[in-house]
Every structure is written in C-alpha cells, then in structure tokens.
N, C-alpha and C positions, 0 to 999 in steps of 0.2 A: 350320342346318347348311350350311358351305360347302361346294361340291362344284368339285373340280378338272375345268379345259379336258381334260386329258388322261381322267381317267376316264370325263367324258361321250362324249367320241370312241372311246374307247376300247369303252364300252359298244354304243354306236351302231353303229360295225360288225359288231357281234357280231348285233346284232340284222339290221342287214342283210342279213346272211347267211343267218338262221335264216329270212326270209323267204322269202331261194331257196330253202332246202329243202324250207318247206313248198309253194311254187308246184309244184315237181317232180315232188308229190303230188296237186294240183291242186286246192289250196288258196289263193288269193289271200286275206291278212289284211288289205290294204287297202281291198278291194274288199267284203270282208264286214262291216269295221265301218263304212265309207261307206255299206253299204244299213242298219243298222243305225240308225246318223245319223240318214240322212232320212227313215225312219218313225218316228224320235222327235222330230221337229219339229213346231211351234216349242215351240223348249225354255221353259216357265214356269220362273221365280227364286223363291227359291235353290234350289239345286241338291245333291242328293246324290247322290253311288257308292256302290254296296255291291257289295265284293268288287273290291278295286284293282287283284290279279294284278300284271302287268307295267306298267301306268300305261297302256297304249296307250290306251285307250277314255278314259281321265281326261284324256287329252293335247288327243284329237280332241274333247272337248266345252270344255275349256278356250279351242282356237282358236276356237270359235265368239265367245269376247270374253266368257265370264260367267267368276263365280265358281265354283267347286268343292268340295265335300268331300267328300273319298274315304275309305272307311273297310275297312280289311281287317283280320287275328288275324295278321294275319304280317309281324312286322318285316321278315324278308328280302325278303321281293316287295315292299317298299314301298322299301325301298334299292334295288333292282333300278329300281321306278317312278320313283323322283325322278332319276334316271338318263335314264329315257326323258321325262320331262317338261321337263326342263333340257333335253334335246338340242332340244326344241319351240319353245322361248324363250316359254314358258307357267309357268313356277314358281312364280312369283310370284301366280299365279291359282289355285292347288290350296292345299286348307288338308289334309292327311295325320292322321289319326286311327286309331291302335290299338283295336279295339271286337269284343267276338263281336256280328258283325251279328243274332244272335234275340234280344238285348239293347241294345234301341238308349239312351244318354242323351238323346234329342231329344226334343222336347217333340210333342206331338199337333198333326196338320197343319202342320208347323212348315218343310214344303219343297212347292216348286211343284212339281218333276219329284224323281224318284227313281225313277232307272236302277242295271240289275244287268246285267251278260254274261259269257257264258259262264262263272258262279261257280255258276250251280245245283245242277250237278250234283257241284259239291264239298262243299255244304253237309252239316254232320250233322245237322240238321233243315232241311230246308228250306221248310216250312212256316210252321215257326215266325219263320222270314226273312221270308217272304213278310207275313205277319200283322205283323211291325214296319215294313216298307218299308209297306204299308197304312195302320198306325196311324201316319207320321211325314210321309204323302202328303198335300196339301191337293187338288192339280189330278191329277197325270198318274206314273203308271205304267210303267215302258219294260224290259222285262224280255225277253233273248234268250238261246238257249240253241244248240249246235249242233246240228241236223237229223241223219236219221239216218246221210244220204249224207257228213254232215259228221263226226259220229261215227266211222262206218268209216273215213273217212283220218284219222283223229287217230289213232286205237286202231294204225292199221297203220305208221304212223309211228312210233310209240312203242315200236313190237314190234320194228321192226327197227333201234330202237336200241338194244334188246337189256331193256324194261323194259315194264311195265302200266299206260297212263295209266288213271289216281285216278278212279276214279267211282265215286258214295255213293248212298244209296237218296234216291227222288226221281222221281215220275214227272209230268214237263213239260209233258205233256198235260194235265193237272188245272190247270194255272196259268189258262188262261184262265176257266172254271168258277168258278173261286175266287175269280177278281174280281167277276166278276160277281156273286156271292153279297155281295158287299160294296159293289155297288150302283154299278161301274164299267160304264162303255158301253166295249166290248173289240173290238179290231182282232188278225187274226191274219197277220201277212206270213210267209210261206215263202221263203226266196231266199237266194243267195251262201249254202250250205252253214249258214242259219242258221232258226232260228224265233223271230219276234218278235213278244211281246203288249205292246198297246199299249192303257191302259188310262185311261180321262178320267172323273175324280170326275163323278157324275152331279148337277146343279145344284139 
C-alpha cells in the first residue's frame, strides 16, 4: 500500500501534538518506551509485536535495524501505525498482520523476542495472549503494561476529554508468576509510568 508525503506529515503532527498533551499530564511517551527499550535488550531475531496500537513501539524496535512483525485485530490502528512507521523511514522493516493475538498462526518457538505494550490491559483474554506469546517464544519475553501512577494519568486524561479509557479484565501482577511457571528466568522493572516483565527461556 502506497502512502502519500502528505498524509505522513500530516499524521506526524497530529501525533506531535498529542505528545504535548500527554507531557502536560506528565506523561513523557518517549521517555517511557526508551526505558521500555532498554530493558528489552538485546533483542534475539526474529522478532514479534502483539498488539500494534499506534505503531510507536513497532517504529522504535524497527530502528534498532531488525525485522518486525506486528500483529493487531484492528485494521484502523494499523492504518494509523503504518502512518507513524513511514514517518520513521522504518516500513520497509515491519511486515503488518491482522490476527486475534490468543490465536496465533506461528509455529512453536518460532520467534527470538516477543514483545507486547501497553495492549494488556485491552485484551479479552489476556491470558490466553500471554500462553500464545509463550508458545511462539524460543529466547525472550518483553511484555509492559502501565503502572498504577501511569494508569491514573491516562484514566484522567481520558476523562477530561469527556470519555472512559478501555480497560478489560486482566490483572498484570500475575504476568510475572506466569512465566515463571513456564520455566522463564523473569526481570520485573518499575519506571517512566510503566511496569516491565522481562522474561529469558530458561536453557
């Protein structure tokens, strides 16, 4: 699919923008998937996303120089992402996939890393997420969610844009337990309004 100079810019500042507002909250976005980043280094190939949202987190792992494939249920935020991945001069590096992520086609151990953020807490099972991201894991695990202090500014941002940010049953606390039970050696980082379990196939 080609995608016009204009709509990328056009996107781009939109998103710009939406950065300042959430900073005024006191929410830095790039600051939160940077600490995100570099507790999921070094990234093992190939590589999968679950949960593509806006492509940000597909963008920043794409500059790292690997391949990608990102996999979300939602056309729209995927037009929205290749939007923010073009702005990157990254596109060419993401391969984009329509998939309920508790049903993955990938074959067993069939990725070196597989990363998920801030999609948790939207899942409608997200267990059942978790157990396919596991079954399609060879090496490493990277899975973040937002913290609680991060939660309250999203929630109250959302409120007084006059709406309920989307959160589905799911408790993020059990994520690291969970790997563990399936035999991962688990890292728990707290920071930049986020919480990251960082999970390495045990040898």
């Amino acid at each position: 699919m080609l995608i016009g100079e204009k709509s990328i810019e056009e996107n781009k500042k939109k998103m710009l923008e939406r950065k300042e507002v959430y900073k005024q909250y006191g929410y830095d976005q790039d600051a939160s998937r940077n600490f995100i980043l570099e507790k999921s280094l070094p990234l093992r190939l190939p590589i999968l996303e679950i949960g593509t949202g806006k492509g940000h987190m597909t963008a920043l792992l794409a500059k790292q120089g690997v391949k990608v494939i990102t996999v979300d249920n939602s056309l729209a935020d995927q037009e929205f992402a290749r939007l923010n991945v073009a702005a990157e001069k990254v596109l060419d590096s993401v391969r984009f996939a329509l998939f309920d992520a508790a049903q993955l086609p990938y074959p067993d151990q069939g990725f070196g890393t597989v990363v998920s953020v801030n999609a948790f807490h939207h899942f409608e099972k997200p267990f059942a997420v978790l157990g396919e991201m596991i079954r399609v894991c060879r090496e490493k695990i990277v899975i973040a969610d937002f913290n609680q202090e991060g939660f309250e500014i999203i929630r109250k941002l959302h409120r007084d844009e006059g709406h309920e940010h989307e959160e589905k049953c799911g408790d993020f606390s059990l994520v690291g337990q969970y790997l563990k039970g399936y035999d991962f050696a688990v890292k728990k980082h707290d920071g930049c309004h986020q919480v990251v379990y960082v999970g390495e196939r045990k040898k």
